[in-house]
KEGUVEX-114627 format. One record per residue (C-alpha): residue number from 1; residue in one letter; x, y, z. Coordinates in steps of 0.5 Angstrom, whole numbers. Each point is the difference from the previous one (the first is absolute). Example, Ala and Ser with C-alpha at 12.3 -4.5 7.8 and 13.67 -1.06 7.14 Angstrom:
pt nr 1; rest a; east 25; north -9; up 16 $
pt nr 2; rest s; east 2; north 7; up -2 $
// end
This chain:
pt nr 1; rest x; east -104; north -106; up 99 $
pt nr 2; rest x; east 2; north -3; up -7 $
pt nr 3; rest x; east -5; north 6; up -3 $
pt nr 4; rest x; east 2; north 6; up -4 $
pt nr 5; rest x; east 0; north 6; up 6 $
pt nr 6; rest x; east 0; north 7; up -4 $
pt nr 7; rest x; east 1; north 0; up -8 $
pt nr 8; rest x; east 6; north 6; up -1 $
pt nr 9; rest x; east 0; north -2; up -8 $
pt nr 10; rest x; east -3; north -3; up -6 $
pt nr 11; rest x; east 6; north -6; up -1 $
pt nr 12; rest x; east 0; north -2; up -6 $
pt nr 13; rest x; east 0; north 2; up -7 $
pt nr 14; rest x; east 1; north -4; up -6 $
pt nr 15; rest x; east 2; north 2; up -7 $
pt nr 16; rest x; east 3; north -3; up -7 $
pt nr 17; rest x; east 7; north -3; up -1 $
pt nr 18; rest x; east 5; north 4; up -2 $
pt nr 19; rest x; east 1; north 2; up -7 $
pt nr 20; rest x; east 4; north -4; up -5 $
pt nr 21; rest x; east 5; north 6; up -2 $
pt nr 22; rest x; east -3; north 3; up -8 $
pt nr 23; rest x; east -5; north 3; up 7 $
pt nr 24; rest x; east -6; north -4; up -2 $
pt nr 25; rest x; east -4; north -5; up 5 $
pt nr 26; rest x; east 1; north -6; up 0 $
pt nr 27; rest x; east 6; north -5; up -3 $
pt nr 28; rest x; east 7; north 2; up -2 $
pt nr 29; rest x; east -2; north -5; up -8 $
pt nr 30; rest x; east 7; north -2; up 2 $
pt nr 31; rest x; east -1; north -2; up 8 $
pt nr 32; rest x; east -3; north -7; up 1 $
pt nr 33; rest x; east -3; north 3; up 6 $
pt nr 34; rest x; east -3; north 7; up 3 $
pt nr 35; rest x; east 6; north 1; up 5 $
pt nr 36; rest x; east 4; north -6; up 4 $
pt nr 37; rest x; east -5; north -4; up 4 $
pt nr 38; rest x; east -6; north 3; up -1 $
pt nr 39; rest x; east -6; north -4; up -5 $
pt nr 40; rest x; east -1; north 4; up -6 $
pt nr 41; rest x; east -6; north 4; up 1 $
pt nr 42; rest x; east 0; north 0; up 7 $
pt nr 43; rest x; east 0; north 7; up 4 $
pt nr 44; rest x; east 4; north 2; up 4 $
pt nr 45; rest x; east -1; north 1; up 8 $
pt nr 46; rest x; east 2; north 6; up 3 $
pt nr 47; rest x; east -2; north 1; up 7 $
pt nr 48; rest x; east 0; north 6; up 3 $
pt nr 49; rest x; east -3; north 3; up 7 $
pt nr 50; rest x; east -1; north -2; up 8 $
pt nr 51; rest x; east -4; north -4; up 4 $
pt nr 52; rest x; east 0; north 0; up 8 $
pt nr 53; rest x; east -1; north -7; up 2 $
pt nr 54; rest x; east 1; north -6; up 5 $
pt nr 55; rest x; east 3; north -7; up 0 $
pt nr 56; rest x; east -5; north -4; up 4 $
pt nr 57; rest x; east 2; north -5; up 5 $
pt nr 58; rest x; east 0; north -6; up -6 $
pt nr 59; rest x; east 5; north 5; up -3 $
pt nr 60; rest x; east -4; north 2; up -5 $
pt nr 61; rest x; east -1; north 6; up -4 $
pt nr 62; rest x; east -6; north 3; up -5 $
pt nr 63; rest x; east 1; north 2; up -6 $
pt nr 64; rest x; east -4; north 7; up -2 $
pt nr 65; rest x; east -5; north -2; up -5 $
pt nr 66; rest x; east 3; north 5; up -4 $
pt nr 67; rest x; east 6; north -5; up -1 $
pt nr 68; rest x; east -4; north -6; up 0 $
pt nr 69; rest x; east -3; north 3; up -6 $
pt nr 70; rest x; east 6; north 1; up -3 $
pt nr 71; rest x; east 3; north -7; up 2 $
pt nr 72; rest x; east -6; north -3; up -3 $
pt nr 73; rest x; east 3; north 1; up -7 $
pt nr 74; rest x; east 5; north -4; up 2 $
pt nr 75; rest x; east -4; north -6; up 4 $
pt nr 76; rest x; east 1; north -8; up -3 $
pt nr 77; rest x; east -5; north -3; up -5 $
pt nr 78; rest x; east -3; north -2; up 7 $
pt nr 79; rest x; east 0; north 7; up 3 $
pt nr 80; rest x; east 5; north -1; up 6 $
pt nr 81; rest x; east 5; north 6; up 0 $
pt nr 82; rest x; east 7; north -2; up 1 $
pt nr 83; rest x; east 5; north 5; up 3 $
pt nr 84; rest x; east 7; north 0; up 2 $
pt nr 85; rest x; east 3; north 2; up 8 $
pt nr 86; rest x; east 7; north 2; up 0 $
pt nr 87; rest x; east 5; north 4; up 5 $
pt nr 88; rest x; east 0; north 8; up -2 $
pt nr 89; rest x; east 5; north 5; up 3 $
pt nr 90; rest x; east -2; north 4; up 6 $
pt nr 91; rest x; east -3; north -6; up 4 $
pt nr 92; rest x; east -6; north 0; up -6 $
pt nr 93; rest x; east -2; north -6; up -3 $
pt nr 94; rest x; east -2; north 1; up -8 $
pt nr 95; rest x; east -6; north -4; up -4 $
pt nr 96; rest x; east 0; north -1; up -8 $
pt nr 97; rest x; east -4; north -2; up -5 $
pt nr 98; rest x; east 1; north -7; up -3 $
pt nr 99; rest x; east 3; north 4; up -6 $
pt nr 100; rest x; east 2; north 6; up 4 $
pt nr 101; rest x; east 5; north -5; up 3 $
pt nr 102; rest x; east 3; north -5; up -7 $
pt nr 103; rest x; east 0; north 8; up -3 $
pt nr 104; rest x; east 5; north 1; up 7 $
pt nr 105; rest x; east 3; north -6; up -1 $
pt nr 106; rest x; east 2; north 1; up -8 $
pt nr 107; rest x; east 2; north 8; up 2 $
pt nr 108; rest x; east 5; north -3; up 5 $
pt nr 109; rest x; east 2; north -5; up -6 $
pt nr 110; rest x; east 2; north 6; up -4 $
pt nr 111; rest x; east 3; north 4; up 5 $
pt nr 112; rest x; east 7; north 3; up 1 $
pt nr 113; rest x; east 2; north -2; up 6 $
pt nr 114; rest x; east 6; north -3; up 2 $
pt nr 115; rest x; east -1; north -7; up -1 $
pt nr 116; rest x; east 2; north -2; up 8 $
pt nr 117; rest x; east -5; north 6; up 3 $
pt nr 118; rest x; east -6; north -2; up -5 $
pt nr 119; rest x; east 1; north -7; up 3 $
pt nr 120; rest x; east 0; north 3; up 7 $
pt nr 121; rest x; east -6; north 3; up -2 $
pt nr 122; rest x; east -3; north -5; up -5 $
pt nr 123; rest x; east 1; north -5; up 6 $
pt nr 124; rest x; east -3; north 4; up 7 $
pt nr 125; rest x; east -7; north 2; up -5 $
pt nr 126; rest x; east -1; north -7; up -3 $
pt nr 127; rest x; east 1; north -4; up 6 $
pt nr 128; rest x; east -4; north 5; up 4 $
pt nr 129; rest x; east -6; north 0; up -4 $
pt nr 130; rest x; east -6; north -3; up 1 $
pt nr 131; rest x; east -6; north -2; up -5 $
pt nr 132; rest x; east -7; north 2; up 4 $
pt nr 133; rest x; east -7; north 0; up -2 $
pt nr 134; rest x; east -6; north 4; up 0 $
pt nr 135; rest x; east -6; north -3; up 5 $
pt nr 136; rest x; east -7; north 2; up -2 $
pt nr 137; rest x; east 0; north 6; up 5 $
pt nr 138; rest x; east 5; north 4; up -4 $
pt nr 139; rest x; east 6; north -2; up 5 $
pt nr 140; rest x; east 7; north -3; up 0 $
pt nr 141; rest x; east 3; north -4; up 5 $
pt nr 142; rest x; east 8; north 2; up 1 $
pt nr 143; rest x; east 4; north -4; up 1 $
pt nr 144; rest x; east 3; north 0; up 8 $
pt nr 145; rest x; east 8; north -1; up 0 $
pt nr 146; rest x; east -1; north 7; up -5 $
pt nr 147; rest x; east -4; north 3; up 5 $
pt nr 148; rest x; east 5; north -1; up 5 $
pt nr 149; rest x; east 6; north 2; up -4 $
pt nr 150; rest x; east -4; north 7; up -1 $
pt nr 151; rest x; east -3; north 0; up 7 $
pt nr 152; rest x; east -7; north 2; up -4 $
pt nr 153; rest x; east -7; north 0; up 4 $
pt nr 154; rest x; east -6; north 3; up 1 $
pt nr 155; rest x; east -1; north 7; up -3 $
pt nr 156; rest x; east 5; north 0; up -7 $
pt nr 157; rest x; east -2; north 3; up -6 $
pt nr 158; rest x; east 0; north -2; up -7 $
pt nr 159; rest x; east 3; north 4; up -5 $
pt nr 160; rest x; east 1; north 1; up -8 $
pt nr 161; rest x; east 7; north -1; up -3 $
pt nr 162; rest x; east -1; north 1; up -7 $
pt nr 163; rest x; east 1; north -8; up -2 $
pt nr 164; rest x; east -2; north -3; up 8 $
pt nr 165; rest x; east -3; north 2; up 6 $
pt nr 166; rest x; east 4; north 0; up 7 $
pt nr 167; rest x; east -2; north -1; up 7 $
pt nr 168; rest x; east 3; north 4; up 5 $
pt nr 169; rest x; east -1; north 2; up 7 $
pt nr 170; rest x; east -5; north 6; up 0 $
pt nr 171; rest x; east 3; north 4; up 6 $
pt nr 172; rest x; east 7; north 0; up -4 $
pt nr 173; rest x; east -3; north 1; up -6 $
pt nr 174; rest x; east -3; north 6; up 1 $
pt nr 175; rest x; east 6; north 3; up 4 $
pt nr 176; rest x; east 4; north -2; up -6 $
pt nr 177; rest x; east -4; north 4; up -5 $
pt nr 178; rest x; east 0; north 6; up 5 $
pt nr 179; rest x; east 8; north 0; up 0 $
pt nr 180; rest x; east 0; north -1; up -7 $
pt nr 181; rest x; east -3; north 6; up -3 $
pt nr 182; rest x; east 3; north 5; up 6 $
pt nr 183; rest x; east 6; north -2; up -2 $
pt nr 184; rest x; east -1; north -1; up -8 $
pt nr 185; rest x; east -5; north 5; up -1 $
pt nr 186; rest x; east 2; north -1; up -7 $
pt nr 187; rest x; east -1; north -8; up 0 $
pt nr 188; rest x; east -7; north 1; up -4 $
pt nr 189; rest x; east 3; north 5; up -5 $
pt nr 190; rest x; east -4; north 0; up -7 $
pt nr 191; rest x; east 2; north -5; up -4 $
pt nr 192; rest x; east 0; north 4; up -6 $
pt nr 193; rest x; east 3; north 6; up 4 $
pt nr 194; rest x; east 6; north -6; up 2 $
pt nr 195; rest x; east 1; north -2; up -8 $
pt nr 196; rest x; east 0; north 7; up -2 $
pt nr 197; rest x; east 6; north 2; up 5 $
pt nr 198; rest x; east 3; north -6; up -2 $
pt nr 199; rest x; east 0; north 1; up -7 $
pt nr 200; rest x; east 2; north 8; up 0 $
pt nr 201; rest x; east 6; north -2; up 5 $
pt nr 202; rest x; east 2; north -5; up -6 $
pt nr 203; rest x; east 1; north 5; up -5 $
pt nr 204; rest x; east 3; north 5; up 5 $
pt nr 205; rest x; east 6; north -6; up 0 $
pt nr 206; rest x; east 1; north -1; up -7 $
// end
């Protein structure tokens, strides 16, 4: 039940930090770290495609040895590696890296929200979320009163989402990506064809 039944995608991808803004790699000199809530020097995870898996009777679920491989760099001094479970939107429950999760946390602190509706958000995230470790086959075991609140089990899928991983239903993601791009044909529009179309209408304005 817990191993991986079909792989779709490659699931994660790391790259450099961003650029400090002369455009050059590494550090802004006058930055006193690479980006908020990240380590200097430590890559960036952005993790990409999906994976069709099950959690098992235990309420585990594995993770693909391609994430895994990717965790790795993340692991503590004694090789554990850490996640963070939390409540996502649509009865999907999001996993964060340990950084990806103080990055989430330093973004929220940089917001600008409305004082009351981040600290409804601030609240129902925070409060939910749950600290989980990898075991030695690669799994995590999800905490049960989030399972309950997104009804998840057996078959699921696991997908990337830039900065974390999502698990959603397998039936109801599939239907939503179907319904998704019948109904915006365009959603997956070049992105520099995007930027281009944005940069003329602005000239057009002025």
């Amino acid at each position: 039940m817990g191993r991986t039944v079909r792989r779709r995608e490659s699931a994660a991808i790391s790259g450099p930090a961003p650029k400090s803004r002369d455009g050059a790699g590494g550090s802004d000199p006058n930055s006193s770290a690479d980006e908020p809530g990240t380590a200097r020097g430590q890559h960036v995870l952005v993790f990409t495609g999906t994976y069709e898996h099950a959690i098992d009777a235990k309420h585990r679920l594995a993770v693909p040895a391609e994430v895994r491989a990717m965790l790795a760099d993340e692991a503590r001094p004694d090789g554990a590696i850490h996640l963070f479970v939390t409540l996502g939107e649509d009865q999907a429950l999001c996993l964060y890296t340990e950084a990806g999760f103080a990055r989430r946390a330093d973004e929220l602190d940089r917001s600008e929200l409305a004082a009351e509706q981040l600290l409804a958000y601030e609240r129902l995230m925070f409060s939910l979320a749950r600290r989980v470790e990898m075991d030695k086959q690669g799994r995590v075991r999800l905490p049960d009163n989030l399972l309950k609140m997104t009804g998840l089990e057996g078959d699921v899928v696991l997908i990337g989402v830039k900065d974390h991983l999502e698990i959603r239903d397998r039936r109801k993601w599939q239907a939503y990506v179907n319904q998704t791009l019948a109904a915006r044909p365009d959603m997956l529009m070049n992105p520099r064809r995007l930027m281009r179309r944005g940069g003329t209408e602005g000239r057009q304005e002025r």
